[in-house]
Phi, psi and omega in degrees: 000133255247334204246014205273328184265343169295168191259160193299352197275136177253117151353121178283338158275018197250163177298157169309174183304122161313307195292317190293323180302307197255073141276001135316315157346276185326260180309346135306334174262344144310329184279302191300315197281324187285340167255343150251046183249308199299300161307314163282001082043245134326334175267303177277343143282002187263350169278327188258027186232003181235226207276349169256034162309312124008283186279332152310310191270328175288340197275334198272307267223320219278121194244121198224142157114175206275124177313319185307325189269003202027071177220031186275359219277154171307160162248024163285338174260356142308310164282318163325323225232298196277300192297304206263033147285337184286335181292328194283328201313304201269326162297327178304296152343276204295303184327296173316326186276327165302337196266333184272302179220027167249233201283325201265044167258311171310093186280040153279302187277319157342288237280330175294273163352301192255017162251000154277339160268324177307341178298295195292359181246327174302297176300311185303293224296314191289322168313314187266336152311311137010265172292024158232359198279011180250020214202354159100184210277324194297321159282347140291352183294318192257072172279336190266342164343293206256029176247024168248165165238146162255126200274319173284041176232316197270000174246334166291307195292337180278327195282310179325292202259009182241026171311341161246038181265177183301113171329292199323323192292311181292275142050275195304308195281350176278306185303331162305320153279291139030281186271349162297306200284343174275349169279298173291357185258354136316283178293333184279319171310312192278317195285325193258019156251132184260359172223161160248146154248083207275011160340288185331305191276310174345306162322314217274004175322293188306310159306306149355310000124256164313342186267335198291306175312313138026258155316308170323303202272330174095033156261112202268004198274127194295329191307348179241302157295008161252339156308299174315316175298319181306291177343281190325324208253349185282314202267335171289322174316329179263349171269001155094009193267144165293115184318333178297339166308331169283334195269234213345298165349281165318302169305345185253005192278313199285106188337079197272348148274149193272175200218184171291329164267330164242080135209173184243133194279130174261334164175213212231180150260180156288320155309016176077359175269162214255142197236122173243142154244165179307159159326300200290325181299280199307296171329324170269008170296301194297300214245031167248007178294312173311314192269307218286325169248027150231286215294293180320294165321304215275357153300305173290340155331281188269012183244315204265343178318082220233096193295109173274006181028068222021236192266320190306301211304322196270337161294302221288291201305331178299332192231062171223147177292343157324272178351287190310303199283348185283306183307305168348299213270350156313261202295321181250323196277357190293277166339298185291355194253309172316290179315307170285304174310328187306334210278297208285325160341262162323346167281355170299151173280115203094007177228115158199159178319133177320134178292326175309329185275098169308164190281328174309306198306335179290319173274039147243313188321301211294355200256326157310301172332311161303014160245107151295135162205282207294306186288317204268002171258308178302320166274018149300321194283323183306313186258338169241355159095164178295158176094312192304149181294325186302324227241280176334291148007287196282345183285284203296358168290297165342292184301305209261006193259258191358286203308310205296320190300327196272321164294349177263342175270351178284321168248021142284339183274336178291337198248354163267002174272359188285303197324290212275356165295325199270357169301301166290332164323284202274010145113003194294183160305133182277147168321318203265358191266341189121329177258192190186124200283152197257000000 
């Protein structure tokens, strides 16, 4: 990363860290992304569980682009493959920008988070190995299924029931998700290709390449960087690499401190001097409006349709271990692995939880932290392929682990969020102030 050698000091005329600067924003635009994943959804199991079923599965199914390009694909695997390089895109973004001027340039402050996501990513993964290990090699294949979080779903349930919980809390859980999508986008590069082809990727260096200098040089005209990201993503595709994998790539090409050539102006000082931030805030700025109200929905779309075949049907799923494990690595193992490591963490000397956060609050944040969707469907797809009963399987595992983990974490932060509503009624400290009522 290109921005890698800076000093950890943020520039005097550039804007604060984006995700930190807005993180009001933020979790307004997360609530809205977390309802039209929920609306979409919803939509695609009332097509494939009725008379229109048919017609859902021939729209999802229906394969269009050029063969020659191994670009012949469904279109479900357009949204998997193609729309949802635009998410990575904007995760490739955010990352960078943590690692260069947010929470993660610090390995003090880092050092918490991101070893509550290596928890939260281990344990659901062993659980469901557990519980498949009886069940042959074929059903180990989707180990990494319940080891993601979905960040616009887990950050919408904080923002709808936590409006007075600790800033500090959402923080944590956002830094967290942060490095879980750098984890899971890890495992889908190493574990889920099953071939390399290395013309391809060698090639795709090279557009790869030119978008960076670019970027670098402080060019924004989509008419010249979006051939190149295509070029880029085209050419990882064909190298058996999961294409989404270019759109992090890509993101990470792009600058986050502004420079005299690369940035963009944001507002004044009160002395009237111009305030700039770097290329990655502004992009992501731009294109995460895209992956929250296109890309992402219409991925969920064509992904969660999932045919239950009323209640015999949904008894069948419940009771394969595929389901069983996913759901397992959801709902318990996601919490226990957030938890314990956090636990064992703080016992270090110089590492401990922000003082506004009580520990219930950290175990409802962890249990929010279980709703997998949008990856953990994608590596669903991955692993037992689309269409397949084993896939059918894994959406309803997805679906019901996601549910149970967000309700049982929704009502524990709704009743601390009562706690800490009634702190500020009656004049105590508030959470944002340094305290925090137990």
């Amino acid at each position: 990363m290109p921005d890698a050698h800076r000093s950890h000091d943020l520039p005097a005329d550039q804007a604060p860290h984006s995700i930190w600067r807005g993180i009001h924003q933020t979790l307004q635009q997360d609530t809205v992304g977390g309802a039209l994943l929920v609306v979409a959804t919803a939509l695609a199991l009332v097509l494939a569980n009725t008379g229109a079923s048919e017609f859902y599965l021939s729209v999802r199914d229906f394969t269009f682009g050029p063969e020659a390009l191994h670009l012949n694909l469904s279109i479900g695997a357009w949204a998997a493959d193609g729309l949802l390089a635009i998410f990575f895109f904007v995760v490739g973004l955010e990352l960078k920008e943590e690692f260069v001027a947010g929470k993660l340039r610090n390995p003090k402050t880092a050092a918490l988070p991101i070893a509550a996501a290596v928890g939260g990513v281990a344990v659901p993964a062993v659980i469901y190995v557990l519980v498949n290990l009886s069940a042959g090699p074929d059903a180990l294949q989707g180990w990494a299924i319940p080891a993601a979080t979905d960040i616009a779903f887990a950050v919408a349930v904080i923002a709808v029931v936590g409006k007075f919980l600790p800033p500090a809390l959402r923080t944590f859980l956002l830094t967290l998700a942060v490095v879980d999508d750098l984890i899971a986008i890890s495992i889908i590069a190493i574990f889920y290709t099953d071939h390399i082809e290395f013309l391809p990727l060698a090639l795709a260096a090279v557009p790869l390449a030119i978008f960076a200098v670019l970027v670098q040089r402080g060019v924004r005209a989509w008419w010249v960087l979006i051939p190149l990201g295509l070029c880029t993503w085209a050419l990882i595709h064909a190298s058996g690499i999961h294409a989404t994998v270019a759109g992090v790539l890509l993101g990470f090409m792009v600058p986050v401190f502004s420079t005299k050539r690369a940035r963009v102006q944001v507002g004044t000082t009160a002395e009237g001097r111009p305030i700039y931030e770097g290329l990655a805030a502004h992009f992501a700025d731009r294109w995460s409006v895209v992956s929250t109200a296109v890309a992402v929905p219409i991925f969920a779309f064509f992904s969660a349709g999932v045919v239950i075949g009323g209640l015999s049907g949904l008894v069948e799923s419940f009771q394969d271990t595929i389901a069983l494990g996913i759901i397992a690595g959801l709902v318990l193992g996601k919490p226990i692995g957030i938890l314990v490591t956090t636990f064992l963490v703080t016992r270090l000397p110089g590492l401990g939880l922000d003082p506004s956060i009580r520990w219930v609050d950290l175990v409802g944040m962890a249990f929010v932290a279980g709703i997998g969707f949008t990856v953990s469907l994608l590596v669903g797809e991955l692993s037992f392929g689309v269409g397949s009963e084993s896939d059918d399987h894994v959406k309803v595992g997805v679906l019901a682990g996601s549910l149970i983990a967000a309700t049982i974490g929704a009502a524990i932060l709704a009743a601390r969020n009562r706690v800490y509503r009634r702190a500020v009624t009656v004049g105590s400290s508030t959470p944002s102030a340094g305290g925090s009522p137990d």
